[in-house]
C-alpha positions as CSV (number, residue, x, y, z in Angstrom):
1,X,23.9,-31.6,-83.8
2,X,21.4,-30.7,-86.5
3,X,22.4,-27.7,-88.8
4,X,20.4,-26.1,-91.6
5,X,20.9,-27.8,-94.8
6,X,20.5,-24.5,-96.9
7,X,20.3,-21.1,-96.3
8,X,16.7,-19.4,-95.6
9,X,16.2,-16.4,-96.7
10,X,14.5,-13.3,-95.8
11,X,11.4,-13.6,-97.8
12,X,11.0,-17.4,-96.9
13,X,11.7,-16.4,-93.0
14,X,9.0,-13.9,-93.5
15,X,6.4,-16.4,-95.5
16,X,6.7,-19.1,-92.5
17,X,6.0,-16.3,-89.8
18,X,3.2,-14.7,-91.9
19,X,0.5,-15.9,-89.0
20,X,2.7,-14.8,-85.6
21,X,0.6,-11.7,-85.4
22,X,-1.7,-10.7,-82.5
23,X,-5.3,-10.5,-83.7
24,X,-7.3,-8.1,-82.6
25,X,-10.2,-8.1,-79.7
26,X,-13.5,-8.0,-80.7
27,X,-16.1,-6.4,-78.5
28,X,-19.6,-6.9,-78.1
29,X,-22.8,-4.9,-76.5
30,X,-23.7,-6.3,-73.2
31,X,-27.3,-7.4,-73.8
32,X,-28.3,-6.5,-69.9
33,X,-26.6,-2.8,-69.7
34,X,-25.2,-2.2,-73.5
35,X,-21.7,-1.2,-72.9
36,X,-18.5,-2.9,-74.7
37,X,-17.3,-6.6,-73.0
38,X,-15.8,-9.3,-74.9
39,X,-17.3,-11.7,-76.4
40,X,-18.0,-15.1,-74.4
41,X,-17.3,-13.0,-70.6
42,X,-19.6,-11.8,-68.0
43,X,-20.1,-8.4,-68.2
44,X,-17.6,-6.1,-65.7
45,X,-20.3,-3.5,-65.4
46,X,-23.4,-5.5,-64.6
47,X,-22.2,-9.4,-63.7
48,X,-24.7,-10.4,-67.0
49,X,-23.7,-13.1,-69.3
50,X,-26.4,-14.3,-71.8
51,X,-29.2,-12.7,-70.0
52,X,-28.2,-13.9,-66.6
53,X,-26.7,-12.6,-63.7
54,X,-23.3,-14.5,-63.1
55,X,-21.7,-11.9,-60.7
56,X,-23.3,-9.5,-58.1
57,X,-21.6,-6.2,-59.0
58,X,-22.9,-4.2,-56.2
59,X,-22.0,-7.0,-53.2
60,X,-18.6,-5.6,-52.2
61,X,-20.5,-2.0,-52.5
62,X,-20.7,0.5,-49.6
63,X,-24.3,2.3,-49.4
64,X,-23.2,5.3,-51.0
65,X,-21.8,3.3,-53.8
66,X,-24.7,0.9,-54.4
67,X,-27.0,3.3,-55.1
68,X,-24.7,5.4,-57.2
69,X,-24.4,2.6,-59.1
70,X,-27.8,1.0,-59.1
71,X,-28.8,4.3,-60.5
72,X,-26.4,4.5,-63.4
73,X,-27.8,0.9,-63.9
74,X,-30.7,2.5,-63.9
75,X,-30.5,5.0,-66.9
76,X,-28.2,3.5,-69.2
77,X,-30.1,2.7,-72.5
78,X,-30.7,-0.8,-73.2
79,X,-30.4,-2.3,-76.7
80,X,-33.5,-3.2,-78.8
């Protein structure tokens, strides 16, 4: 069976696990609506990746829905 030669001690534990962190997510404006995705992903909001459309948002819509959200669509600013 292998078995440590020496003790390790706190600090060296420490130094070896000094990169086991979770980093954290960087967002991005959606270049289509402007809202926050994550980088390198189709947009949630509008189905957009890199100018164009991956996923139809509206398809699984009901009327009502479609044109609320067309609408929002619609108004939200878009990034110079």
């Amino acid at each position: 069976m292998a078995v440590p030669k020496q003790h390790r001690s706190k600090s060296r534990q420490g130094q070896r696990r000094m990169h086991y962190f979770i980093k954290e997510q960087s967002f991005v404006l959606c270049d289509h609506c402007g809202k926050d995705t994550f980088s390198h992903r189709v947009c949630s909001s509008c189905g957009y990746y890199k100018g164009h459309e991956v996923i139809d948002t509206l398809a699984g819509l009901t009327k009502k829905e479609r044109k609320q959200k067309e609408k929002e669509l619609a108004t939200q600013k878009k990034p110079v």
